[in-house]
Kinemage of the C-alpha trace (Angstrom):
@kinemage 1
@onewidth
@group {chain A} dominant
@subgroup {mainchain}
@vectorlist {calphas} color= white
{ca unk a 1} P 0.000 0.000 0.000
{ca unk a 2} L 2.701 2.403 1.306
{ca unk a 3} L 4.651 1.651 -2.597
{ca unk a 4} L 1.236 2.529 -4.396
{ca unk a 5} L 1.112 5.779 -2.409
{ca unk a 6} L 4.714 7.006 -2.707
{ca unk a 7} L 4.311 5.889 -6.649
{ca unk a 8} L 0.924 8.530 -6.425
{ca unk a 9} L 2.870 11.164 -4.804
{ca unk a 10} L 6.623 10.681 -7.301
{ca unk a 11} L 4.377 11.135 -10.430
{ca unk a 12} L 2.622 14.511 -8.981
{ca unk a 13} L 5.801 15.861 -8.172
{ca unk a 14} L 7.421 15.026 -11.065
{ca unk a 15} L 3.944 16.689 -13.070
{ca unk a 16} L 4.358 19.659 -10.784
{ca unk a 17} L 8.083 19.968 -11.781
{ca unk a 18} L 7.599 19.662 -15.641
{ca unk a 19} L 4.656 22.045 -15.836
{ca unk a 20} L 5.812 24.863 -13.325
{ca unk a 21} L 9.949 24.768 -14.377
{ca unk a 22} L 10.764 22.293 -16.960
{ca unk a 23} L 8.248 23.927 -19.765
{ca unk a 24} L 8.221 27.487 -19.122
{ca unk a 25} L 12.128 27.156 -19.378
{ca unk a 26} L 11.667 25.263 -22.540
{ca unk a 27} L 9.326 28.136 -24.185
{ca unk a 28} L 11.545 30.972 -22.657
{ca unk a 29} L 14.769 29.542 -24.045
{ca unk a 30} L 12.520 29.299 -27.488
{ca unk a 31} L 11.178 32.804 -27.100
{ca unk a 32} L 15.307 33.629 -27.082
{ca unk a 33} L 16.022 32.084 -29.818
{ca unk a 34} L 13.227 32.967 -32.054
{ca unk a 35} L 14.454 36.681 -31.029
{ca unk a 36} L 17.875 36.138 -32.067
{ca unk a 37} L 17.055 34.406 -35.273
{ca unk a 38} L 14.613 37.663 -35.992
{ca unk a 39} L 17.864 39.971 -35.715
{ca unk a 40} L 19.968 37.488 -37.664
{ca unk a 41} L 17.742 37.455 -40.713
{ca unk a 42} L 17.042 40.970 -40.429
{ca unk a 43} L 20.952 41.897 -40.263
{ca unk a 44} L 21.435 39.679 -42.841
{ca unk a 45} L 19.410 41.285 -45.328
{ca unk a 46} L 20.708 44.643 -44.131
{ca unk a 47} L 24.163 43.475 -45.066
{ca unk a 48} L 22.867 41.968 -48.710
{ca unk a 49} L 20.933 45.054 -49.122
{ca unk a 50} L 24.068 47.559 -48.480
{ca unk a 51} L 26.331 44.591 -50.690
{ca unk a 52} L 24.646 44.923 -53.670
{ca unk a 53} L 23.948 48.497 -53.409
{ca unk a 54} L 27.635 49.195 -53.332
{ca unk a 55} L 28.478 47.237 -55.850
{ca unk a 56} L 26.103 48.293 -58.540
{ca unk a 57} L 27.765 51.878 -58.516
């Protein structure tokens, strides 16, 4: 009885820990990257923008 119990009370805790730490770190560290990859892209084309403009003249 006591092992059915503590099995209960291991998989709440481990529930608890995913949805209040492990995925909110998950979508943060996402939300970062998505923001960096938006300033990449738009540096890039900067950079191919200004390339080809000074090399048309």
């Amino acid at each position: 009885m006591s092992r059915v119990v503590m099995l209960v009370l291991g998989a709440l805790l481990g529930l608890f820990v995913l949805f209040n730490f492990v995925l909110p770190m998950i979508m943060g560290l996402l939300k970062v990257a998505l923001i960096i990859g938006v300033v990449a892209l738009l540096v890039f084309i900067a950079v191919t923008l200004v390339g080809k403009s000074s090399s048309s003249r």
